[in-house]
N, C-alpha and C positions, 0 to 999 in steps of 0.2 A: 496739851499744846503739841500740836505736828508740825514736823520740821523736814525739812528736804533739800535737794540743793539745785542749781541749773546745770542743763544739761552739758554732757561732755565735751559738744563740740566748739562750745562757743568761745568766743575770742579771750576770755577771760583765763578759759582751759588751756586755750594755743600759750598764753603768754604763762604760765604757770611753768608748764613742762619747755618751752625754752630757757626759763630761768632754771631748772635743774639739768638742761645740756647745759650750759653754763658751768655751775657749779661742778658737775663731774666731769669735764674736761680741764678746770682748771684744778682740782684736787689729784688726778691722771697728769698732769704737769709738774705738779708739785712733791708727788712723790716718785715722780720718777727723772729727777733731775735734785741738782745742790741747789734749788730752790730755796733762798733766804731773801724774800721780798712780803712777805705776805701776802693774803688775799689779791690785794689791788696790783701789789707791783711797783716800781718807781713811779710815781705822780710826777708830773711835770706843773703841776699850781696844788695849792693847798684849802680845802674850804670846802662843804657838801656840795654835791650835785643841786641845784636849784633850776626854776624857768628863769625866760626872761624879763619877766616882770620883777622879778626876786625872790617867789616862794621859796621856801627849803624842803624839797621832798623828803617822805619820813618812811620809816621802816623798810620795807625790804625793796621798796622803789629806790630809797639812795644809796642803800647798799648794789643792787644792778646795775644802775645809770653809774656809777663811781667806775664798777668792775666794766662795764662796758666802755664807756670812755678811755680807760687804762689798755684794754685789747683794741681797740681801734686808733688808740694813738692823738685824740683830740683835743687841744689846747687846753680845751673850759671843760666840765663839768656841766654847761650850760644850756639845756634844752628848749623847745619853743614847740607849739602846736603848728598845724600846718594854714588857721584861722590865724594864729599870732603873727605868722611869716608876713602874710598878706598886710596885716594891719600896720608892720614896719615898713612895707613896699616892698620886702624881700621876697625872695620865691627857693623852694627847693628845687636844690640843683638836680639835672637827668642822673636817672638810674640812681638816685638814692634811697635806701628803704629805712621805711623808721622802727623805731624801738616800742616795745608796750612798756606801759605807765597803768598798772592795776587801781583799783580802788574796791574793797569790798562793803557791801550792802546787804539790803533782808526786804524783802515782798511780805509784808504781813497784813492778814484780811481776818476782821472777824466772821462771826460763824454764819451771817447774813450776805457775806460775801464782801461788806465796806472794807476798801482801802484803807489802812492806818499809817498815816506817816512813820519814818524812823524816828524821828523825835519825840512823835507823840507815845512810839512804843517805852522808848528808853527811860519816859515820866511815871509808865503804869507800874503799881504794883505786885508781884508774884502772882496774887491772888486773882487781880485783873487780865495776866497775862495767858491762864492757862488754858482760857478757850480759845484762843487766837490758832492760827493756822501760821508759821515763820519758815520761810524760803531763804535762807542765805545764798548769797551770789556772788560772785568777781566779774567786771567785767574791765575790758583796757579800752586803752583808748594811746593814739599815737601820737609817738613825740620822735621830735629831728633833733640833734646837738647842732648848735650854732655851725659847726663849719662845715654842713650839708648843707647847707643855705649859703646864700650874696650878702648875708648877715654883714658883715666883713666888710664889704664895700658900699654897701648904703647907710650904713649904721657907725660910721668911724668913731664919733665921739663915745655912743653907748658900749660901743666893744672897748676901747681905752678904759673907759669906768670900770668894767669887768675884768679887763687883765690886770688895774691895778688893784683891783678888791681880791684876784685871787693869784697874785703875784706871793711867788714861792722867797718867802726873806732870805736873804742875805746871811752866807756862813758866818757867824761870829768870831770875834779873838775867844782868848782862855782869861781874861781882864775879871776879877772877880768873882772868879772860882777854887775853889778848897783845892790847895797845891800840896803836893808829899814829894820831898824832894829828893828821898833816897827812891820811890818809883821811880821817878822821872830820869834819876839819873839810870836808872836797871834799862830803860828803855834805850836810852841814847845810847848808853856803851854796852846796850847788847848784853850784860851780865847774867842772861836768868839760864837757867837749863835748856831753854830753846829760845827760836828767834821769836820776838814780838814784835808785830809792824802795827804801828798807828800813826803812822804819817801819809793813811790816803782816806778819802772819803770809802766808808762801808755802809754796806745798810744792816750787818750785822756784829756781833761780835762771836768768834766761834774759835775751837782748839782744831786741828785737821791732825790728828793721827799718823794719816801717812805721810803727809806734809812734816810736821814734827815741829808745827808752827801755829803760837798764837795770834789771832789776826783780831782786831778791835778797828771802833770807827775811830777817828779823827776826836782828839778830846775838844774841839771844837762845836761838834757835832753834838753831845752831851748838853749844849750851851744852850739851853729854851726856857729859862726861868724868864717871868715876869717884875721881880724883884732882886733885890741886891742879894736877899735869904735864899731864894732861890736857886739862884744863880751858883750860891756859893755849894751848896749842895748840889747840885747838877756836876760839880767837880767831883763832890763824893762819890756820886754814883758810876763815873768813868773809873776811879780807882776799885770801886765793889765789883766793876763789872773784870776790869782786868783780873786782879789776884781770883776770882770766882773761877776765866780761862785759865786761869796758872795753874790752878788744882789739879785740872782735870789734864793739866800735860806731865804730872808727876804720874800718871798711871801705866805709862809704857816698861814692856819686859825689862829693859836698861834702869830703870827705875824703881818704883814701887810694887810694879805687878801686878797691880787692879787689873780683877776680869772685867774684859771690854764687851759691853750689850751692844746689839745692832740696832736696835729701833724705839723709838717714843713709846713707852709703857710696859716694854718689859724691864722685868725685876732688874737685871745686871744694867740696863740703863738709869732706869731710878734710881741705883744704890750711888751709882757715879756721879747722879744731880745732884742727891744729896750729899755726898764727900765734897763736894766741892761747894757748897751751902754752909756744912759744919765746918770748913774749913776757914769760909772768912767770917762766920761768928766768931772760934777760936783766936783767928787773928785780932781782932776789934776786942778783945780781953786785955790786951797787952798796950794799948795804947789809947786813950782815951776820945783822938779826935775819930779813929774807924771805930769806937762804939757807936758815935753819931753817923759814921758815915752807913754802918749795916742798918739803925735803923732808919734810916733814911730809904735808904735801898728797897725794906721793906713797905714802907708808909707809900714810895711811888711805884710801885711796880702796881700794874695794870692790874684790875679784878679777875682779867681770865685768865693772865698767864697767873696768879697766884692760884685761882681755881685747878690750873692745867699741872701745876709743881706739886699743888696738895694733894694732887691725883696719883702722879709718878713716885711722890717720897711714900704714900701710902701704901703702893705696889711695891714697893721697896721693902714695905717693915710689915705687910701682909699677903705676901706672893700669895696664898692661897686663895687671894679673892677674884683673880683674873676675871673670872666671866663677866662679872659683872661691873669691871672698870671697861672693861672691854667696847663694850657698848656707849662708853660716855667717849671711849679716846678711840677717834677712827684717823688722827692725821700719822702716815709712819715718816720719822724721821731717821735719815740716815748718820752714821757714829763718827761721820765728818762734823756733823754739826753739833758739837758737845756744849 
């Protein structure tokens, strides 16, 4: 079976390696700034990039259209073909340029030359397959976000539909979440070894070193459970995340002494993730509702950053292996963000 691919110049290529100007400028962004927004940024609606018929693009289309929308600032997520524009009576506005929208495919001809569908390949068996001749390919095709278009003013009622399907909710109380009321008081009166502020909206929670301040979001913010169990644990996880920053502000010369690492995966960083990891397992020993709150902690935290932690605490307890973490962790983090 021969295989090949199309050539380089085509629109498929163009929109490839703009999606990696993308990517390295906003990585060149993020490591060289206190960058704590992630990839996207502050969203201003919540919900995958989709057309306006309602598809939900997948793979590395809703990841671009997401990151795109976030750098140009536009309400929706919500894309349209420039055929689609038409069929709403809308039109693209002058001097707007559109976005690609990839889809990969395969040209496959048996040895007689017959065209074979992709379908018809993807039913053949191994054996069937191996005299076939398969061309894989990208090719794009463009798409406008709604408010490059008169979307907007021909379309009132369907844009309403839209902003309220991706209408960002409503901050929550703390109404049925896991309370700890010697925390709460450490907060209010200030009692811990440094200042902790959780009385404004964050998008992260982090220690600042030179600051000499731990900063947490809003225990409001924590508040996205779907159920009452939820919920009450989503308080957990405000208190795991707090005493987690607390750890890591016990490490200044005035203090404890921990040598301070500069960046996401080296050894003296990792060692400081992890101190601050064993520290509120240790704590959830002594009291039986933070045993549930650490594994709780555990159970929700996201598959990459626990992939990205079991990277760090690794580098921690096998510095010798550098090289080859090396290559899995390229994001650097500065030791403001502890």
């Amino acid at each position: 079976m021969a295989f090949g691919t199309n050539g380089s110049g085509g629109s498929g290529q163009q929109a490839v390696e703009r999606f990696a100007e993308m990517m390295i400028e906003r990585m060149e962004k993020m490591k060289n700034s206190e960058w704590r927004q992630g990839w996207i940024g502050k969203a201003s609606s919540v919900g995958l990039p989709q057309n306006v018929m309602g598809r939900t693009y997948s793979g590395s289309n809703s990841f671009f259209l997401q990151l795109y929308s976030a750098q140009q600032g536009y309400e929706l997520p919500v894309f349209l073909t420039f055929k689609q524009a038409h069929n709403f009576k809308a039109h693209v506005l002058k001097g707007e340029k559109a976005f690609p929208v990839i889809y990969w495919d395969m040209l496959v001809r048996d040895k007689d030359g017959r065209k074979i569908s992709s379908d018809e390949y993807r039913t053949m068996s191994k054996e069937q397959r191996k005299d076939l001749d398969v061309i894989p390919f990208v090719k794009a095709f463009p798409v406008y976000n709604i408010d490059q278009t008169n979307f907007r003013e021909v379309q009132p009622e369907r844009l309403q539909k839209l902003l309220d399907k991706f209408k960002v909710p409503e901050l929550r109380d703390t109404y049925g979440m896991y309370q700890h009321p010697a925390l709460d008081n450490m907060i209010r009166q200030q009692t811990w070894l440094c200042p902790i502020q959780a009385d404004r909206k964050e998008d992260d929670a982090y220690y600042s070193p030179s600051r000499d301040i731990v900063v947490l979001p809003m225990k409001e913010q924590f508040n996205i459970g779907a159920t009452p169990d939820e919920i009450y644990r989503d308080g957990m996880e405000f208190y795991a995340t707090m005493l987690h920053e607390m750890a890591h502000s016990t490490m200044t010369p005035e203090r404890l002494n921990r040598e301070m690492g500069g960046k996401f995966g080296d050894p003296k960083y990792a060692k400081e993730k992890l101190v601050a990891e064993l520290s509120l397992q240790e704590r959830s020993h002594h009291q039986d509702p933070f045993r549930r709150l650490c594994r709780a902690r555990l159970l929700q935290r996201s598959r990459s950053r626990h992939e990205a932690y079991r990277e760090i605490h690794g580098a921690a307890l096998l510095p010798y292996d550098r090289p080859a973490r090396e290559g899995y962790i390229s994001r650097q983090h500065d030791q403001e963000e502890l």
